[in-house]
N, C-alpha and C positions, 0 to 999 in steps of 0.2 A: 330579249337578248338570249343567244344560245347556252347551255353549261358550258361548252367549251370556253365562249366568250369570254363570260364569267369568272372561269378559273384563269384566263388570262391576266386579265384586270386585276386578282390576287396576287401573281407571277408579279406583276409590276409593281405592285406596291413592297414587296418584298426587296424586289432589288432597289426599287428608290427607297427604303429606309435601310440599307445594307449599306448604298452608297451617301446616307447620312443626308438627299435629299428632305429633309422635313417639312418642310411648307408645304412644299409639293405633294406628299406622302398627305397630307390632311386635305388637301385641297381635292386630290382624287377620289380619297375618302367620301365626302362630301360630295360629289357632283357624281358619283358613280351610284352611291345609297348602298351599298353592298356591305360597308363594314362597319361599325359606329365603334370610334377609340375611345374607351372610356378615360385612358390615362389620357389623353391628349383634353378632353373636357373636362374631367376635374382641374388641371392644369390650369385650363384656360378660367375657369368658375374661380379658384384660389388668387389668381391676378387680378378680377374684378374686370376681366375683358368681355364684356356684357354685349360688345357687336358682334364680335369672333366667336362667342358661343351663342349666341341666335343664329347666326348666319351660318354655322357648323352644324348646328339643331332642323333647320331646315331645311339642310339635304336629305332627310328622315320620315323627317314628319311638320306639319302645319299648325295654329294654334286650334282650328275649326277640327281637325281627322276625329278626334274621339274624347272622349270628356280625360284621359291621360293626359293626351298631350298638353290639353287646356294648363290642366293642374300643374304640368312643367315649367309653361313658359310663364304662369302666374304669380310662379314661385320666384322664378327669376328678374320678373322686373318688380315684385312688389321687394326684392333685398339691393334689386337696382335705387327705387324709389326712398328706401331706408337708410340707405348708406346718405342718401343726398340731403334727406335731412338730419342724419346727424353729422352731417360738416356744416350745415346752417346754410346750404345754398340749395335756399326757396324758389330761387328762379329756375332750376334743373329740375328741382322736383314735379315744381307746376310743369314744364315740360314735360318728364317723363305718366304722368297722370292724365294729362291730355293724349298724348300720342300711342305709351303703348298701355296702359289701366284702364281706360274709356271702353277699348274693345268688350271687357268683361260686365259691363254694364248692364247689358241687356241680356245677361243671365243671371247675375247675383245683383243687382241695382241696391238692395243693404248693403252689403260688403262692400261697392265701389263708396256710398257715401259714408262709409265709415270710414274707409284709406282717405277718403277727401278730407273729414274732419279733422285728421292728423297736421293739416296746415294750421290750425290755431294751437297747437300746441306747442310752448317754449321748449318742450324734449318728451320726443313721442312713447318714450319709458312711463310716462303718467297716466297711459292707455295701460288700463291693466291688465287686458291679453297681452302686451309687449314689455310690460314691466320688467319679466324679467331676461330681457335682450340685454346680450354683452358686450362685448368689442366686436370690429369689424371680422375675424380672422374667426372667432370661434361662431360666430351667425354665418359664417362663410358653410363650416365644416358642418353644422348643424344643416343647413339645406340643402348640402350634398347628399347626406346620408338620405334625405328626403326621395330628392330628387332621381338617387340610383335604384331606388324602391320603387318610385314609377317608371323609369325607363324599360326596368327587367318586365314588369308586368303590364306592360303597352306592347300591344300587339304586331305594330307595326316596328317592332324592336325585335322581336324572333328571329334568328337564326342571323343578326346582325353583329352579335353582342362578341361572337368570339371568332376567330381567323381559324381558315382553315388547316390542318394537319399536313402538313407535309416539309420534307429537308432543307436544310439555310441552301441558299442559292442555287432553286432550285430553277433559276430561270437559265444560269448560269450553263447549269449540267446541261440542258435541253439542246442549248445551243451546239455546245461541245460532241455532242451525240449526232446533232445534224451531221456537224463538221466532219467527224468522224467516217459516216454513213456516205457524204459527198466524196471523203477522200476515197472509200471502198468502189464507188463506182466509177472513178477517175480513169480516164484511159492511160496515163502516163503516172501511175502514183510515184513519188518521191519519198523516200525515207525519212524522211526530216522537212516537210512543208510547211511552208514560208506564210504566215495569214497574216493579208494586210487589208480586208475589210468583208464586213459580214453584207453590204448594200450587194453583192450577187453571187452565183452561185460558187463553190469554191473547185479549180481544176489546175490540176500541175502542169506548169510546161514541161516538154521535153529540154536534156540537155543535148547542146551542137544537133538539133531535130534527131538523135538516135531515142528510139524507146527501151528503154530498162526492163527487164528480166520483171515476169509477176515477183512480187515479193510471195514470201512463203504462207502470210495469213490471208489471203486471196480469198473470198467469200465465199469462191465456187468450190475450194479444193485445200480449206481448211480452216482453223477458227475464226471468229470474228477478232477484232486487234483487241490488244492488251491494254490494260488503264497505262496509260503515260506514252503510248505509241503517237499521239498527238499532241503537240502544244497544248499548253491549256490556254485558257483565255484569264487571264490574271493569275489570282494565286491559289486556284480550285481545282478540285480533281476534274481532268476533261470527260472520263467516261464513268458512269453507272450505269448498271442495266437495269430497266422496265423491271416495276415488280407490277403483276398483272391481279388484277383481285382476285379473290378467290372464287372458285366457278359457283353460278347462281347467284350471286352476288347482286344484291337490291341499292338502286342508286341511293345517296346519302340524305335525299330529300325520305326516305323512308327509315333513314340508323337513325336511334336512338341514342347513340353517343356522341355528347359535347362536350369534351372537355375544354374548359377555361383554358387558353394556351398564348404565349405574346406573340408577334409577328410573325416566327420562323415557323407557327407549325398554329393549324386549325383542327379539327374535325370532320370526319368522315369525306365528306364532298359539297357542293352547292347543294342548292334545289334542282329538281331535276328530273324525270321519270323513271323509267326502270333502265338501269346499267347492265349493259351486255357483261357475261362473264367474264370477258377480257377486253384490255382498251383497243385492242386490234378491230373486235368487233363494231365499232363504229366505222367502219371502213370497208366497202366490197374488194376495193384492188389494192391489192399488199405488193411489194416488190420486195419481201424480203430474201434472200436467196434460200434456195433450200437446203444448201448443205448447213446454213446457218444455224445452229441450235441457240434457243435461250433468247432470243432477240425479239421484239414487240414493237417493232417502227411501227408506224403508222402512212410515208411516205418518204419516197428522197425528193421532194420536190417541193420546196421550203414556199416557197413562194405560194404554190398550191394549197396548200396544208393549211395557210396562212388566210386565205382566202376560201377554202370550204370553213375554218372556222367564223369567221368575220358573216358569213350569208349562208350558211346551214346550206348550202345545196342539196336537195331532194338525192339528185343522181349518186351521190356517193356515201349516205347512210345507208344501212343498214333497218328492219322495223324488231325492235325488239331481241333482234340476235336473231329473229326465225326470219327462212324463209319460205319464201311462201310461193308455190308451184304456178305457174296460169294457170288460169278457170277454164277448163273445159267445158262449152255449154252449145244453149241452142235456146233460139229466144224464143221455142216454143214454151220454155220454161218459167217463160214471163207470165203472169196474170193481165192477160191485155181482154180480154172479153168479157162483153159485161153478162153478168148472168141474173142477179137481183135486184131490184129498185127497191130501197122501204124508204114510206115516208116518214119522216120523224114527229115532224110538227113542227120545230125552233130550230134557233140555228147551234148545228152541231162543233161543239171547241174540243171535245177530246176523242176520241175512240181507242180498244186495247180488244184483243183479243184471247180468250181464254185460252192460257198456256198447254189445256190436255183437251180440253173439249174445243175441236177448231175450227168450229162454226157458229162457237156461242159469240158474240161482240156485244161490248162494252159501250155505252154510249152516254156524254153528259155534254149538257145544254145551256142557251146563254140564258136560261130561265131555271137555272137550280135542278131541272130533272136530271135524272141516271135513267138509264132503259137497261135492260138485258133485250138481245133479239137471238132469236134463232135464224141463221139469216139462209140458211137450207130451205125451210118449211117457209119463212116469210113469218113466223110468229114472233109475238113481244113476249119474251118468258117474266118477265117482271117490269115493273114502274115505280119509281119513287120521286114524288114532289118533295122541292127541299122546306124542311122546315127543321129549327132547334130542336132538339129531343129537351132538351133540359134547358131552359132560359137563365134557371136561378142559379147556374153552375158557368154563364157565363160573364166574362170583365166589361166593366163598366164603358171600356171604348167600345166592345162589340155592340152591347147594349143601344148606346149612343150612336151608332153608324145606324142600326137596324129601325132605329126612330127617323133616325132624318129622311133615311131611303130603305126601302125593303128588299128592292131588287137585288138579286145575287146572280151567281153565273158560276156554272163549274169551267174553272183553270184547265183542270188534272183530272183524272181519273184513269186506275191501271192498278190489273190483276197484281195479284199475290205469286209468287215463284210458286206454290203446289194448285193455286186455284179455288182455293177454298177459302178467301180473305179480298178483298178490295178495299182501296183507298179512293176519295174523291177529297181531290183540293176545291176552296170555292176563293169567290172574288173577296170576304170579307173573313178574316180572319179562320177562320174553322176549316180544320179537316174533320170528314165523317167517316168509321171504317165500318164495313158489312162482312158478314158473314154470308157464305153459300155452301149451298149443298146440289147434292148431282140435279135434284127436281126444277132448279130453276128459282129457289126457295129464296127472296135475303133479308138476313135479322141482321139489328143493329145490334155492334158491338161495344165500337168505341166514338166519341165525341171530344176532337180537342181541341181549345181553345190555342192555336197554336202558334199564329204571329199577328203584332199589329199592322193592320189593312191587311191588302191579298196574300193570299197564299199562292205560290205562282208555280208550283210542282210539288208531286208526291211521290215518293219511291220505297220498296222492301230491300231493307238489307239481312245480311246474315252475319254483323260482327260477335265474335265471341261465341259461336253458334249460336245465336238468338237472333229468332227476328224482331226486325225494327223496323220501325219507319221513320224514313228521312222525308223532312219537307224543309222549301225556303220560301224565303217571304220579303215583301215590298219594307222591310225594319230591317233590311239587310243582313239578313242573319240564315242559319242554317240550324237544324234543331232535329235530334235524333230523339226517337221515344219507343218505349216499349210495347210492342203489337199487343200485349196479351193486356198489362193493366194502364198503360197509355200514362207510365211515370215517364219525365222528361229524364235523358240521358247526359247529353250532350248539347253543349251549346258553341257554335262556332261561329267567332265574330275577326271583320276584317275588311270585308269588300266596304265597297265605300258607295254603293249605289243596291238599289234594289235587286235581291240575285232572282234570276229568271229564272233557272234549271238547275237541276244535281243529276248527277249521274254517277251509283254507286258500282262500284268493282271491285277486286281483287285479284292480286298475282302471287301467284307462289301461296303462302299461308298468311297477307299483308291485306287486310282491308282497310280503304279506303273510298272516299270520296273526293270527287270533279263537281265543282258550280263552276256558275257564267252568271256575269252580272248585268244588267243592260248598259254599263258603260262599257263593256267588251273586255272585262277583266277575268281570266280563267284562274280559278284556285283548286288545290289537290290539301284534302284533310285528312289526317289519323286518326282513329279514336284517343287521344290523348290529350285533346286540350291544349296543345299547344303548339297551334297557331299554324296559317295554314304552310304549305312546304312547296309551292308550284304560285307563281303568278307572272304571267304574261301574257298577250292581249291576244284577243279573237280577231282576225279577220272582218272588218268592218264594224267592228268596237260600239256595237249594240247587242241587238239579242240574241243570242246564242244556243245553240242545244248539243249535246253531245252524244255519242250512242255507242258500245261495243261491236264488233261483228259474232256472229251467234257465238262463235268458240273462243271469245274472247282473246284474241289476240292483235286486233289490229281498233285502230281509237279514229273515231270520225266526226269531225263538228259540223252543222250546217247554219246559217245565221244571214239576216240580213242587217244592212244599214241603214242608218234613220235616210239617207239619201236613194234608198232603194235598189242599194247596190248587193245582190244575194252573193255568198262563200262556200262550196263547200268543198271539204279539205278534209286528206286524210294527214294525220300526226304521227310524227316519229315519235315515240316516246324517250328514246334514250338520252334527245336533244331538244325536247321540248319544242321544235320546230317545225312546221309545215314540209309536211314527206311530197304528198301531193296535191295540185289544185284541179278541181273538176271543171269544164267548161261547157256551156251552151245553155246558161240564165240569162233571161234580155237583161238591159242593160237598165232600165228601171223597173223593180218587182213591184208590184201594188198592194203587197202586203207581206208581212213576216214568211218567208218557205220554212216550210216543212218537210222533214224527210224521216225516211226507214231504212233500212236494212234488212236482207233477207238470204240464207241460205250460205254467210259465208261466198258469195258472189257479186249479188247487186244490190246496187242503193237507188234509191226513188226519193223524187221532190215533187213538189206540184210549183210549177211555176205557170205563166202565162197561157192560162185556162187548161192548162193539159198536165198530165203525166206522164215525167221524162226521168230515162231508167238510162243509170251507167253501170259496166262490168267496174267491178273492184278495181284492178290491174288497168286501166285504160281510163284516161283525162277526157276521154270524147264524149261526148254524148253516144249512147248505144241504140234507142231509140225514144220517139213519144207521142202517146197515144193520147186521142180528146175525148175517150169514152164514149161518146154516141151524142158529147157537147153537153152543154149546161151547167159546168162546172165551173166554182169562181176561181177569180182572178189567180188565187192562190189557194188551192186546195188542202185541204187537210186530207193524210192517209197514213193507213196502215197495214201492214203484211200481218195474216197469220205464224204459228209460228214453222210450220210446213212451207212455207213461202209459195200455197198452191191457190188464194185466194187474198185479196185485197181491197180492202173498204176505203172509196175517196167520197170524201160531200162535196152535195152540189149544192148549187146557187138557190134552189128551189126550197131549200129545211129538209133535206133528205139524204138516202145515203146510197151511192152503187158500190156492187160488187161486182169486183173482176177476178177471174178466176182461168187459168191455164189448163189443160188436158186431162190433169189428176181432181183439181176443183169443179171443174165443170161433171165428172164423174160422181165427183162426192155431194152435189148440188144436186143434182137430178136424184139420187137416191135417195136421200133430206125428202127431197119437195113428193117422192113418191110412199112414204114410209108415215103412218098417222101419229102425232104427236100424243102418246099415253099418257095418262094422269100421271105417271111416274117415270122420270130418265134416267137412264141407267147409268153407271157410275162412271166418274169421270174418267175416262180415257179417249188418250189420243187417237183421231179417226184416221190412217194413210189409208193411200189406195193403190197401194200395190201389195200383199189384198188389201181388197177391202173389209174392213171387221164392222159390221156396224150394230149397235143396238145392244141387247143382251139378252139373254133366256128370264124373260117375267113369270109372272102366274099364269098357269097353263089357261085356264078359263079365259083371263083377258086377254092374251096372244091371240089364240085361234079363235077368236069371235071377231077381232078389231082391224085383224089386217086384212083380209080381203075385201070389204067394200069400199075402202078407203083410198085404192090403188088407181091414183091420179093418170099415171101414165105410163101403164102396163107395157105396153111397145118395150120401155127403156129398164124392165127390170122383169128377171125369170120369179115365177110364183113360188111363194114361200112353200117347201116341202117337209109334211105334218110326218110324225111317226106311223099312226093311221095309216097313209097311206103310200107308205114304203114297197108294199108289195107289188102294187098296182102303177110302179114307174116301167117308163121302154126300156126293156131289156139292154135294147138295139145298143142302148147307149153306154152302156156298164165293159168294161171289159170282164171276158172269161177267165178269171183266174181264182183257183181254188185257194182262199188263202188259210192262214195256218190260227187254229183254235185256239187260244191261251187257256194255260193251265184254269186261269178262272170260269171257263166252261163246264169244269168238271161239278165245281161247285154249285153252280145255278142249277143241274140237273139234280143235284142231290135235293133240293128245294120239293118240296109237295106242292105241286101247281094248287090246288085249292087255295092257298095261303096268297096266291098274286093274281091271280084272277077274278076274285072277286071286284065287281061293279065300283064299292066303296073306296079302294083303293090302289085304282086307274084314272092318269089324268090323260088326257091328250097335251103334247104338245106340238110345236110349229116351233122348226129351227130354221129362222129368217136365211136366205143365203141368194144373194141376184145371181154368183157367177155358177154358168151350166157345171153340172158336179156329178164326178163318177162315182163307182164305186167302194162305198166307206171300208175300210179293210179293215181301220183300227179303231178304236174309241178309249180315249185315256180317261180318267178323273182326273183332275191338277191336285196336287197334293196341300191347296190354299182351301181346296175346298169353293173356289171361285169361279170355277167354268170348267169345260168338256173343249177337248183336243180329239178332233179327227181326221184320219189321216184316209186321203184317198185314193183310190187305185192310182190316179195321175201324179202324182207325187205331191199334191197339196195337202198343207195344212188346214188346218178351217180349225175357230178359236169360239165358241158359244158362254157368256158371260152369265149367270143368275142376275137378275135384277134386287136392287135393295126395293126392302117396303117394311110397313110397320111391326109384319108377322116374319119377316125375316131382317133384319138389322143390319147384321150379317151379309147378307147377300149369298150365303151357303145353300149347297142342295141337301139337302135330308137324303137320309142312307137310304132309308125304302126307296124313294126317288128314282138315286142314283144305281140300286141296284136294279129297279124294274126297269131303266132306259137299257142298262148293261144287257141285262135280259134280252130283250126286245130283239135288240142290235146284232144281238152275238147268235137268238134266232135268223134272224133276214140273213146272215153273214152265212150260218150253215146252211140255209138250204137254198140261196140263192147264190 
């Protein structure tokens, strides 16, 4: 159900207990689940109406939901079952003992036959835990107090427990304000109109068919009407005006204020996503007039209004208050070609790609391994079989799964937001975290014993500015911990099925977290413990996944059904409701889809042996490609985060890569370029330029890269200081360029002092694109790389490489002075 919904269904229970409906008012209560009266159940608990508060109680919650609940309704019939025998009637109690005490049995089996033994006793006060029970009315007030202790702290009590904030009869005003709004657009307004039913829309006759003069508050040509320019509808002001929230304003499912309030007035708003600045903002077409100041309809078209609320319609929200321009594109832009094959060996369930280095992937297996691949070169930069680092550090169920069966499988696995940390979720309990370094290097860090059975996702957040890591698990639960010493944080309990996925975000300065459970139930969490603030259902109400678009502003879930029916859908968040639905998934998937997002444009799935790519803005399919075939039924994939390269598995234990115009550039360069003892540090590779590699050790540079050049055709040869002199004129343009004052200096220098043998290195500054005339040569003031700028107006970016004699990754002064040298000679006399 929509928030709109939602606050309607509060709207009504206000005017039916305004209008002293009470039954009624409880019975909505109840079958809607939205409010829990506590006055009305202690009420009910103090008359001993033991059906009417079960049956009140179970609009809420069940006796099975959570060991709370249990303890609720335990309470209530074992003072059921007490009262019965102290009026001496044995035959209600043996009733109540069978029917509703029994259920409890096969969790506390003592307890039940100790409640049974209370039948042989002539007054069950000789039970000496019961000794000292009183009269019916004060055991009444004694399990109330109980009882209200476990309500507040039952989860599935959150955000129940108080009514929303807002003015008496306010369903009342709303109307009145239509009214009002109808009478402004009336073609024949009357000064005094006559309302004899809200069943359609409201319009004044003309009198003897003449039309009357506008009146003077005419919407077009001056203020909007006055309070009392209308009938009212009873005994209520007819008009108030809209107070709109205030700008940036976070829907209520994120405020932190609840005040305790009776009927006429709640807190903040529903549950809910994020709330546009103003309530207009749920709405693309306003007809409010313009001369109108101060006014915040939302429609005159009551009927309409009424019906976008009821069915959320896609076409007339708004996403988040932004909008968002069409994608301009070209599906060259796609990664539709394949460019790499590696084989893995097993079958691959995760892949991630390194968020700076983006051609490093990520890769875990249904046999416990993690890979690093270079998937340019075709190299495994790293390997790790799973095994416990620590056995004696883990719980006795992990212990006892790992005896029965050994076999494990990675879930999850995915980079760290800087790249320098990895998470792998596995099938039994444990998440494992690794540390990386640019070399391709990974140490363990952390080991946590994290939920009972699988762990089914791993994710990096940043609440509080720390990172953390979120994972969930088949114990249906959600569990935040700390990256660095891997103390538990956060515990977050509710779903009612094993949660499949988390998806962590944040808007504005508000972190939070998104799961999906595999019964298709979506939750939104705060760091606070209390309880989640978002739940309604997925799209074919099994497994589910969720993802941001790169700029975080638009929410996308993808999921199939246990019937093999796949969804993917983008989410309004303001309305908690389905914005759009994607189409062209067969109509039975043969396995879970999976999808990505990339570039703030397109989303990918793997469905029926293929991969099939839609533009954001468009429900069609855009197109889909079968990779050159061999891929399963339902592929797994993933975009880098350039969106220039894309990793799908195939059916084979292996994995291709697809790659577009920019990937297929940066692949060819990879596969031409020899993979050194040491990689240079992590940054992201584009290729418009292209930057690749970094300034190493002179020795190992210029020894390593020329015999190594796979496929010279597709890359210009690396050009050494050496021999700078000896390039084609032909191709430099003639211009004298102008000497920086730092010329003057170098010539002050005693050449004896840089010429000597001992302290000349050679280098080779990598660069494939043809390259003119260096004019300039910067140092970066990080001490991290050389900027040169060439006659043709390009940049060019040359990095130091880390190693163990440089940490750092800095040039040394002499270095940098004899390159400056060099350069600023070739520069004068050439």
């Amino acid at each position: 159900m929509s928030s709109l919904s939602r606050e309607l269904v509060f709207l009504i229970l206000q005017f039916l207990d305004e209008e002293k409906f009470k039954e009624t008012v409880h019975k909505l209560e109840q079958e809607s689940g939205f409010f829990f009266n506590m006055k009305h159940f202690e009420d009910q608990v103090q008359a001993g109406e033991w059906d009417e508060v079960e049956r009140y109680l179970c609009g809420f919650t069940k006796v099975e939901d959570n060991r709370y609940s249990m303890k609720i309704f335990f309470e209530i019939r074992k003072q059921k079952y007490l009262e019965a025998l102290d009026r001496q009637d044995r035959a209600k109690a043996v009733e109540i003992l069978v029917k509703d005490l029994k259920v409890f049995a096969s969790f506390n089996e003592e307890l039940f036959k100790e409640i049974t033994q209370l039948l042989t006793l002539e007054n069950f006060r000789q039970n000496e835990q019961l000794s000292k029970y009183g009269d019916t009315k004060s055991a009444r007030g004694i399990m109330l107090i109980e009882l209200k202790k476990l309500i507040e702290a039952n989860p599935l009590f959150r955000d129940k427990l108080t009514f929303p904030a807002f003015k008496a009869s306010r369903l009342r005003t709303l109307i009145n304000q239509s009214l009002n709004w109808q009478h402004q657009l009336c073609k024949n307004p009357r000064s005094n109109p006559d309302i004899k039913t809200l069943f359609t829309d409201h319009a004044c006759t003309p009198t003897n068919g003449a039309r009357p003069p506008p009146p003077t508050n005419n919407p077009l040509v001056g203020p909007i009407p006055k309070a009392g320019a209308f009938p009212p509808i009873g005994a209520h002001n007819p008009f108030q005006p809209v107070v709109s929230p205030s700008p940036g304003a976070i829907a209520g499912w994120m405020s932190s204020t609840n005040p305790s309030l009776p009927h006429a007035a709640v807190a903040a708003g529903p549950p809910s996503l994020v709330q546009p600045s103003t309530a207009a903002a749920f709405l693309k077409h306003q007809r409010t007039p313009t001369g109108v100041a101060g006014m915040d309809y939302q429609s005159g078209d009551s009927e309409h209004l009424m019906k976008r609320i009821r069915t959320g319609q896609s076409d007339e929200v708004s996403f988040s208050g932004v909008a968002h321009a069409p994608n301009v594109y070209s599906q060259d832009d796609l990664p539709k070609s394949v460019v790499r094959t590696i084989t893995q060996g097993s079958n691959v369930m995760s892949m991630d790609f390194h968020p700076q280095q983006q051609t490093v992937l990520l890769v875990g297996t249904n046999v416990g391994d993690i890979s690093l691949w270079e998937v340019g070169s075709r190299e495994r930069l790293a390997h790790k079989t799973f095994k416990v680092w620590d056995i004696s550090t883990c719980s006795m169920p992990l212990q006892t799964a790992l005896l029965k069966d050994a076999t494990i499988s990675v879930n999850r696995c995915v980079w760290g937001p800087d790249g320098l940390i990895l998470g792998v979720a596995f099938s039994k309990h444990i998440v494992q975290i690794y540390t990386y370094n640019p070399n391709g290097e990974l140490r363990q860090h952390l080991e946590i014993d994290a939920h009972i059975g699988g762990v089914n996702d791993v994710a990096f957040a940043h609440p509080n500015k720390q990172l953390c890591i979120v994972t969930c698990g088949d114990d249906k639960t959600i569990k935040v911990w700390d990256a660095q010493t891997g103390r538990r944080l956060y515990t977050f309990e509710g779903h009612e099925a094993p949660v499949y996925s988390v998806c962590p975000h944040y808007k504005e300065n508000i972190q939070f977290i998104f799961s999906t459970a595999i019964d298709g139930k979506i939750k939104a969490w705060l760091y606070d413990c209390l309880g989640s603030r978002v739940d309604y259902d997925a799209p074919g109400h099994w497994c589910t996944m969720m993802a941001y678009s790169a700029d975080g502003t638009r929410l996308f879930s993808c999921g199939t059904s246990k019937d093999g029916e796949s969804h993917l859908v983008e989410w309004n968040e303001s309305e908690g409701a389905i914005k759009r639905t994607y189409l062209g998934f067969r109509k039975r998937s043969l396995g879970v889809v999976q999808f990505d997002t990339t570039r703030n444009r397109f989303l990918a799935a793997g469905d029926e042996f293929q991969i099939k790519f839609w533009d954001m803005d468009n429900t069609n399919i855009l197109t889909a490609v079968e990779a050159e075939g061999g891929l399963p039924a339902s592929p797994r994939l993933r975009f880098n985060k350039e969106g220039s390269l894309l990793a799908v598995t195939t059916s084979d234990n292996g994995i291709k890569i697809l790659a577009n115009n920019d990937g297929l550039r940066l692949t060819r360069l990879l596969e031409s370029r020899p993979m050194e003892g040491h990689r240079g540090p992590s940054e992201p590779i584009n290729s418009k330029p292209l930057i690749v590699n970094a300034l190493g050790p002179a020795a190992n540079v210029s020894a390593a890269m020329s015999p190594s050049l796979e496929r010279s055709d597709r890359i210009q040869p690396a050009v050494s200081i050496n021999n700078l002199a000896t390039m084609d004129s032909s191709r430099l343009v003639d211009v004298k360029p102008k000497i920086s004052d730092d010329l003057e200096k170098i010539k002050s220098w005693k050449i004896p002092d840089i010429v000597d043998q001992s302290q000349l290195k050679a280098l080779r500054l990598p660069d494939p694109v043809t390259t003119g005339k260096v004019v300039r040569l910067i140092y970066t003031n990080s001490g991290l790389a050389l900027l040169a700028l060439i006659s043709n107006a390009v940049h060019k970016l040359w990095k130091w490489q880390r190693s163990e004699r440089n940490p750092l990754g800095k040039v040394c002064v002499l270095l940098f002075h004899l390159l400056l040298f060099l350069l600023s000679l070739f520069l004068f006399y050439f």
